[in-house]
N, C-alpha and C positions, 0 to 999 in steps of 0.2 A: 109235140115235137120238142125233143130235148135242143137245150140251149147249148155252142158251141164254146168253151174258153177259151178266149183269148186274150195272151198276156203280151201285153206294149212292150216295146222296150227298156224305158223308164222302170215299168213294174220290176221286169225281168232283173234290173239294176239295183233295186230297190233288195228284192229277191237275193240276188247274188251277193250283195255290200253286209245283208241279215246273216246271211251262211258263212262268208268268211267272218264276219265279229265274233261269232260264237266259235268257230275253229280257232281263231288266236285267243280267244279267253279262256281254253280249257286249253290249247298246247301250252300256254304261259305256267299252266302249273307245272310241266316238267322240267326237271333238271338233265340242262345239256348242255353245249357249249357257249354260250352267251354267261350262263353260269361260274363259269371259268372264268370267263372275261372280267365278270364284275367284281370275284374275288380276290384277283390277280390286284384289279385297280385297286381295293383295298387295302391289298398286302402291300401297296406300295409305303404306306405310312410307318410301319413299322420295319422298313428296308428289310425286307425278305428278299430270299432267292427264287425268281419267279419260276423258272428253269429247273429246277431242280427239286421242288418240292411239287407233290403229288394230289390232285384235285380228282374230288369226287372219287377216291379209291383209288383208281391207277392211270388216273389222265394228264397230260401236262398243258401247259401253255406253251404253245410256240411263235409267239407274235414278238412286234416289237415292244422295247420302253415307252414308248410315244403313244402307241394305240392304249395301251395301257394305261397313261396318263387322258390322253385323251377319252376314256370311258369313267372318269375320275366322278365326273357330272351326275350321273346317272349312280352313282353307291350312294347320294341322295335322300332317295328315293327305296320304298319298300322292294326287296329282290323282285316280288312279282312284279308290282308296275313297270319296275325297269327292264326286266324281260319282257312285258307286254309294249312298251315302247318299242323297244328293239325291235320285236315283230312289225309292229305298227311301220316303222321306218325301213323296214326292208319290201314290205309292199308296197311303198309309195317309191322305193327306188327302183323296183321292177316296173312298175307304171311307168317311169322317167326312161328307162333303160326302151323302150315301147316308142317311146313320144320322139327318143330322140333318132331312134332308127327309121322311125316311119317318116320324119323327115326327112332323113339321107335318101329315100326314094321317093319323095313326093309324096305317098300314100296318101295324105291329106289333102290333094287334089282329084280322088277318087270318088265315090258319091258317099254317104255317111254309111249306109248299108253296106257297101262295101267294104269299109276300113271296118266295121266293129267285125264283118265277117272274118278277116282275114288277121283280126286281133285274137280274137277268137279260138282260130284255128293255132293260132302258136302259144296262145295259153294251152291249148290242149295237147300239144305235139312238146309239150315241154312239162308235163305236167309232173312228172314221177322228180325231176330234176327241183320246179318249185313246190312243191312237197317235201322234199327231203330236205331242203334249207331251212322250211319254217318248222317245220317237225323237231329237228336236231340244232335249231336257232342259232344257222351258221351264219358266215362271213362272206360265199361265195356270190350271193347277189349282192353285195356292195362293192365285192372287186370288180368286176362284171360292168358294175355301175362307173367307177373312176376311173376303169379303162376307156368306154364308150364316151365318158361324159369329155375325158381327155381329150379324143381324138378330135370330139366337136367342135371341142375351142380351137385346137388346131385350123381345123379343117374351114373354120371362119377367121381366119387370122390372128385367134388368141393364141398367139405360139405361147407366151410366157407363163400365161395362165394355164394352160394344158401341161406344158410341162411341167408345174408345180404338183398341179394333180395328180397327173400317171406318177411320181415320185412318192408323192403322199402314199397310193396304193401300189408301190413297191418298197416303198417303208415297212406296212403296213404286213405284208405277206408275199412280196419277191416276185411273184407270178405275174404279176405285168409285166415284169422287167421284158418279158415278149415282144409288148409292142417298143419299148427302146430302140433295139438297131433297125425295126421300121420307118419310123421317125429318120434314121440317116440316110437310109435307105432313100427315101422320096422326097431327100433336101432339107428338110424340118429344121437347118441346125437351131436355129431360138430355140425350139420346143427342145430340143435334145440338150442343149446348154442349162434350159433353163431346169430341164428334169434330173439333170448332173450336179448343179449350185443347189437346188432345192432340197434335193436327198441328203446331200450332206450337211445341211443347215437342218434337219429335220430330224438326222441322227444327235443331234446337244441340245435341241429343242427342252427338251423334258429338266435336262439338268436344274435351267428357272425352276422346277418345283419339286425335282426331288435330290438337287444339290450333284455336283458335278464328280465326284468320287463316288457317288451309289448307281450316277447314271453308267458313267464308263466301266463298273462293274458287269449291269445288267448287258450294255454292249456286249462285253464280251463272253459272258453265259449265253448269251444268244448266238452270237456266232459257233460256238462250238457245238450248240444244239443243231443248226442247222449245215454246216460245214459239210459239202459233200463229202469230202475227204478222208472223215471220219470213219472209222470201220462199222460203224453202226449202222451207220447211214448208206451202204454198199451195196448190202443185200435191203428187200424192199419187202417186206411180209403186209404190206396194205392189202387195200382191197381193189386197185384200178392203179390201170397206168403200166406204161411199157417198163418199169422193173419193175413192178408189182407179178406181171403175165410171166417175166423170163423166170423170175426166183419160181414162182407155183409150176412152172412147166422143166426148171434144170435144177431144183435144189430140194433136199431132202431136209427136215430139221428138225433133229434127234430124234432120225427114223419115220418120223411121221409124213406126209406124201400130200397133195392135192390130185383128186381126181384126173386132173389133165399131166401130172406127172409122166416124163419120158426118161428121162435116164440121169442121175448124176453127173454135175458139174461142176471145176472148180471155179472158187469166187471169182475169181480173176478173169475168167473165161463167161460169166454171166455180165462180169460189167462189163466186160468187150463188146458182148451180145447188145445189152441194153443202151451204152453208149452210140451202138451202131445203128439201132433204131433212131436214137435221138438223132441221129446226122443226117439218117436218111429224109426225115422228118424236115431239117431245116433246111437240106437243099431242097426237098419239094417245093419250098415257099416261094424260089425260084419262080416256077411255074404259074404261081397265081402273079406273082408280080408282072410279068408280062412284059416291063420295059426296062431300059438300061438305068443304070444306077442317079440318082440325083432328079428322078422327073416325075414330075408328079401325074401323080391316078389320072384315067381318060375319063370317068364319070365319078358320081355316088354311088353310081350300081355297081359298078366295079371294084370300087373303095370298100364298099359292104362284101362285094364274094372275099375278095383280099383280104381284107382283118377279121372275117367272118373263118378264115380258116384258122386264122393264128390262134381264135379264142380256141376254137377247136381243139386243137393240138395240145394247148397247155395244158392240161390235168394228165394229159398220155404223154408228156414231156417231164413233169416234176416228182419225184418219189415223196410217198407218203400220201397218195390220194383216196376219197371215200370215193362212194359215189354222187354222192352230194357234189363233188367237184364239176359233174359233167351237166351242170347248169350254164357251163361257158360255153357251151355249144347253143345256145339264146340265139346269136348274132347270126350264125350260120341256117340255123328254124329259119330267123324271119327272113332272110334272103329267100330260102326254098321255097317258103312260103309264096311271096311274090313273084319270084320264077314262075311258080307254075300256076298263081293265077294270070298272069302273061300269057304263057303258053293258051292254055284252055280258050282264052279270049281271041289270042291270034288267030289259032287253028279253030276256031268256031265251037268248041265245047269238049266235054271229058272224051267223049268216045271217038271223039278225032284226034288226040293224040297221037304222036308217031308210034313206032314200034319202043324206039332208043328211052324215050321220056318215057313212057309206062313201064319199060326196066327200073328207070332209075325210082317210078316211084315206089314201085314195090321191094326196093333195095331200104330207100327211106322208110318203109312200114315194117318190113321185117325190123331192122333197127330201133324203129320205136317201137315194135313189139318186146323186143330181146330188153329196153330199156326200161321198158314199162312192168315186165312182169311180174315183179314182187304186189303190184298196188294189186292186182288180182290173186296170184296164190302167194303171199307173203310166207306159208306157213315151211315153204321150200327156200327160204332165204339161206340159211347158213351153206346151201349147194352152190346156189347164184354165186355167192362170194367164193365160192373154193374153184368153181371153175371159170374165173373173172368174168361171170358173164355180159356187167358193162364194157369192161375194156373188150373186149368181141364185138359187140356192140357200137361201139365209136371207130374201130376200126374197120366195122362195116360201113356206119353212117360215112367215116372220110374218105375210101374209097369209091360209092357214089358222091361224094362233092366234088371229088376230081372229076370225075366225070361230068360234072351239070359244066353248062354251056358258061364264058366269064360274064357278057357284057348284055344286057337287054336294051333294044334302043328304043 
């Protein structure tokens, strides 16, 4: 009689901790953007123009003086290590970003089999999103992180310290700045004061070490890089994101077309378009907020669909997205996630679902199919991207999140 394997879950741990060591020590050999970062910090010494001089061929920096400075540490250190660090530190902030959402719902009052399932399952339902960050040694799980980790101080009475945070990582790369008018929104004024003194104490920080004329330089090269205003900055030839979608479906450029191409449009009439996306977008928020201004959330669980949307939105709200960006949609997985082990448990198991909930989750699968499909036929990529197939994708995922239920009691 053949013998059955069976592997514990310690093994399986054991297992899993073997497999990613060896995927961060052979992604550390490539050059991506972490690379950038650490060049950028070096090129500090020599008061270069970060902004304007061109990495790895045709890439720029577009962060701030500070993060720059702040990665000073780490030029150290031989490039690999310091990219294998990097790595290192963005898994242990996704772990963090897990620990600290699974408390806003108690999930740690669940039995032990239960939470690693249901960790599990948002590892996997996220998986193409944490892949592409460690693959291309982005920044998107650490904003992700000082967004969340923000709210939490908040949300436990550290208004001061939260808002120091979420400033830190709108310093850092602007796209928090999201949860900002939430914070006013639900009374926060400490956290919003203190995210207002911080930022701008955060903007001269750097000067201390790279002198106050080189700092107010790089200020201002960065602001013009980033400046919606600019005409560069107008039209959106990325790869996600609501001007990303209007430019590849109304703009033609030097003839050349994207598959989902419909007719020529002037510029003007595409930022109206894209503009109008963004509006519609932040009146929706509207809708998750659910009460009058200055009061605070009814629950956690509430608190999670709520900010769970905003993470959502932001990479289809800011121009210039990968898809690496739509790992902010994290917060909104794990809500789902718990949603519908709720559900299943309330209604007695999968096949007692309603009719409405089995839509929704086949709305959520298709979506993570549409998101996922590069990790299976990659060799179809350059189509994915010409016919935004994540921004489809997210736009699918947020029209089922509108529709999932706010509050589970």
């Amino acid at each position: 009689m053949k013998k059955q394997l069976h592997l514990s879950y310690p093994q399986f741990r054991i297992a899993t901790l073997i497999a990613l060591a060896v995927f961060l020590i052979i992604e550390a050999f490539r050059e991506c953007d972490f690379n950038i970062f650490y060049t950028a910090a070096i090129d500090l010494t020599p008061h270069e123009n970060l902004y304007t001089k061109i990495y790895q061929g045709w890439l720029h920096y577009y962060y701030s003086p500070l993060f720059a400075v702040l990665l000073i540490p780490f030029t150290y250190l031989p490039e690999y290590v310091a990219t294998l660090l990097w790595l290192v530190i963005n898994v242990y902030l996704f772990y963090r970003i897990w620990e600290i959402l699974k408390g806003w719902l108690e999930i740690n009052r669940l039995p032990i089999f239960t939470q690693r399932v249901l960790f599990w399952i948002s590892v996997v339902a996220s998986v193409e999103g944490i892949r592409d960050n460690l693959h291309y040694h982005q920044i998107t799980i650490m904003m992700v992180y000082l967004g969340v980790q923000a709210l939490d101080f908040v949300w436990k009475k550290k208004e001061w310290k939260g808002g120091a945070l979420l400033a830190l990582g709108i310093n850092i790369k602007i796209m928090p700045i999201v949860l900002f008018p939430y914070l006013i929104y639900r009374g926060h004024w400490k956290a919003a004061l203190s995210t207002v003194l911080t930022f701008g104490i955060l903007l001269y920080v750097p000067a201390i070490f790279i002198g106050w004329e080189y700092n107010g330089f790089l200020l201002e090269e960065w602001w013009n890089g980033i400046n919606p205003s600019h005409k560069e900055n107008l039209l959106d030839f990325s790869w996600a994101g609501f001007g990303s979608l209007v430019t590849a479906l109304f703009h033609s450029q030097k003839g050349e077309t994207r598959p989902i191409f419909i007719t020529q449009l002037s510029q003007e009439t595409i930022v109206y378009l894209t503009n109008g996306l963004r509006l519609l977008a932040a009146i929706l928020t509207l809708y998750f907020l659910k009460t009058l201004p200055f009061q605070k959330a009814k629950s956690n669980v509430h608190r999670l669909w709520e900010v769970g949307y905003l993470f959502l939105v932001t990479p289809l709200l800011f121009p210039h997205q990968q898809n690496y960006a739509y790992f902010y949609l994290y917060p909104a997985v794990v809500y789902l996630v718990y949603f519908f082990y709720k559900k299943t448990k309330t209604q007695g198991g999968f096949r007692l679902l309603k009719k409405k909930d089995k839509i929704l989750l086949a709305i959520f699968g298709m979506s993570y199919l549409m998101m996922s499909v590069e990790l299976f036929f990659g060799e179809f990529r350059t189509f994915y991207i010409d016919i935004r197939l994540m921004t489809w994708a997210a736009i699918l995922f947020l029209l089922g999140y509108v529709s999932s239920p706010t509050i589970l009691n």
